[in-house]
N, C-alpha and C positions, 0 to 999 in steps of 0.2 A: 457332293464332295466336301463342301465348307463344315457340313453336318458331324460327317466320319470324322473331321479331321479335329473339332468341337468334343467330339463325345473321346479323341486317341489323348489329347490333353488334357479332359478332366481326368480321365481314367488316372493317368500316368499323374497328374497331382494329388488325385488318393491314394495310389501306390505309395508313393512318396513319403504323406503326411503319417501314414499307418506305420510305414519303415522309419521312420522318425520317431512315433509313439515308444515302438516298440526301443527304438536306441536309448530313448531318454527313459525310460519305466523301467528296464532290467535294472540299473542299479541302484533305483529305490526299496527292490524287495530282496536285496543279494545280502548280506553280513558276511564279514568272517566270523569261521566259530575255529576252536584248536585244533589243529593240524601238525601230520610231520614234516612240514615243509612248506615254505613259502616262495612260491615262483613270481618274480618280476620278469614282466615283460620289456624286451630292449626298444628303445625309438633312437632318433638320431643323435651322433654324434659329430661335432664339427672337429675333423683332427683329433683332439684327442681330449676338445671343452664335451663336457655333455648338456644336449639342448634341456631347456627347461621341463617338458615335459620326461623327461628322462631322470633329472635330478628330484620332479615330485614324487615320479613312480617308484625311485632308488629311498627316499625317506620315508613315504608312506609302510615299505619294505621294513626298515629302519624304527618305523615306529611299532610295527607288529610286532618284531619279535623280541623289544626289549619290552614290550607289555607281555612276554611270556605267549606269544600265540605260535611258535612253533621253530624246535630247535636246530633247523636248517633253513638255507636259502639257496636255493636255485635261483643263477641272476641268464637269461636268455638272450643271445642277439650274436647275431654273428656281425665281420667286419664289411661293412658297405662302402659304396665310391666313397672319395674324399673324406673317410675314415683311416686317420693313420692307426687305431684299437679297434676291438671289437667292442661291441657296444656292452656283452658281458665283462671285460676287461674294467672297463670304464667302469659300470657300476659297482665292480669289484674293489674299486679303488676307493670307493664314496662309502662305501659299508666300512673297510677299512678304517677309514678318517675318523669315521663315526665309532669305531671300539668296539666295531664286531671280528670276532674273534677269526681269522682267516681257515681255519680246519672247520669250521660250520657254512662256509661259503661254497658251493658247486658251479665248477663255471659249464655251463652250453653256449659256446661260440662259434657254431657251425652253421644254425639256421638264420633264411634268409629275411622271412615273412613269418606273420603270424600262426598259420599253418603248421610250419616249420618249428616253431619255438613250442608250441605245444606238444607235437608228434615229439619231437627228442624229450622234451621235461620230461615227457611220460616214461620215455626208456631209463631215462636217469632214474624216474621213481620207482622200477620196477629193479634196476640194478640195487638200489640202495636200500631195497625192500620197504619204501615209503606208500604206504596206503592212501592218505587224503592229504591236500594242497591249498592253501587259499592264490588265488592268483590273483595279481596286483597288476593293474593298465588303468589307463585314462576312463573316464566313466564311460565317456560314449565309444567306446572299443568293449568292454564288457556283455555285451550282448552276441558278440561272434566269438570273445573267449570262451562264452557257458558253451557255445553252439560245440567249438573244436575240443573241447574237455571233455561233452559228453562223448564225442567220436572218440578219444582215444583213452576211453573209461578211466579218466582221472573223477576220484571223485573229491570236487572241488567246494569251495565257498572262495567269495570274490567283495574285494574291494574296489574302487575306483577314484582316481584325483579328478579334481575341474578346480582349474584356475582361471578365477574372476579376472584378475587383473587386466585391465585394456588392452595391453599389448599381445596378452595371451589369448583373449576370450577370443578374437578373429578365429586363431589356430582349433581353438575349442571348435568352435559353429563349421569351420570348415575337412574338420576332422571326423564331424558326425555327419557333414552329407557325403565323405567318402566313405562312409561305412556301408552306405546303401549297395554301390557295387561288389566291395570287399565282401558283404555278407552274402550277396547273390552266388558272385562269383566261388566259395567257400565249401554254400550250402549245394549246387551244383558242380563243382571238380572237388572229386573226393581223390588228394593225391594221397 
């Protein structure tokens, strides 16, 4: 028994380490290259502050398309608990601030999950006759976006943020071992 139970824990920490590999190496080899549109993905909002990681993912956003990589934004998320906005609202405000022009912004603030923010982009891309996307998430979220892009034949290039800073990197490391279910869970319920 001690054996089995020896060999169900290595197992499951190679699982693991591999799902890990894999989270941290897709956005080593991902670029953006020009597209008609750039899809940011939504994270939390407190009220109506947007959390850090939302504010990197909305500038990153912000930096592509005034380097001329693609003359639309699609910003994703719909409104969750203890959001009094939806999280596209919110980034909608930040691009804003920032001197992007409000008729190049697309809001999707219906979906719930990442899932969800992809499957609509696409419809958005398909109404507005947009062919290719870069999609912008945290780096170690980038590995389930390529996964749900490819399902709903966007064809994509991808960037991603990671913030060193102390108080973030927790959020970082603890964001990439949720991804190991998120991806399972994903890659097995095709809603």
């Amino acid at each position: 028994m001690k054996k089995k139970l020896k060999m169900i824990v290595f197992l499951f920490i190679i699982i693991f380490f591999l799902f890990e590999i894999y989270i941290f190496s897709v956005p080593m080899i991902l670029a953006p290259k020009k597209s008609d549109a750039i899809i940011i993905l939504g994270c939390r909002v407190n009220g109506e502050t947007p959390s850090k990681f939302l504010v990197d993912r909305t500038m990153e956003g912000v930096k592509l398309y005034k380097e001329g990589y693609a003359p639309y934004i699609i910003v994703s998320g719909g409104q969750g608990d203890k959001e009094n906005i939806s999280e596209a609202e919110c980034m909608k405000r930040i691009l804003v601030k920032e001197d992007i022009p409000e008729d190049k912004i697309i809001l999707e603030d219906n979906s719930k999950n990442t899932n969800e923010n992809i499957k609509n982009s696409s419809k958005i891309m398909k109404n507005e006759g947009f062919k290719s996307a870069i999609l912008v998430s945290n780096r170690f979220h980038l590995g389930r976006v390529k996964m749900l892009a490819n399902r709903y034949k966007i064809d994509g290039s991808y960037t991603g943020t990671f913030n060193t800073k102390y108080q973030y990197l927790l959020h970082e490391i603890f964001g990439a071992i949720r991804e190991i279910p998120a991806i399972i869970k994903d890659f097995i319920i095709r809603c």
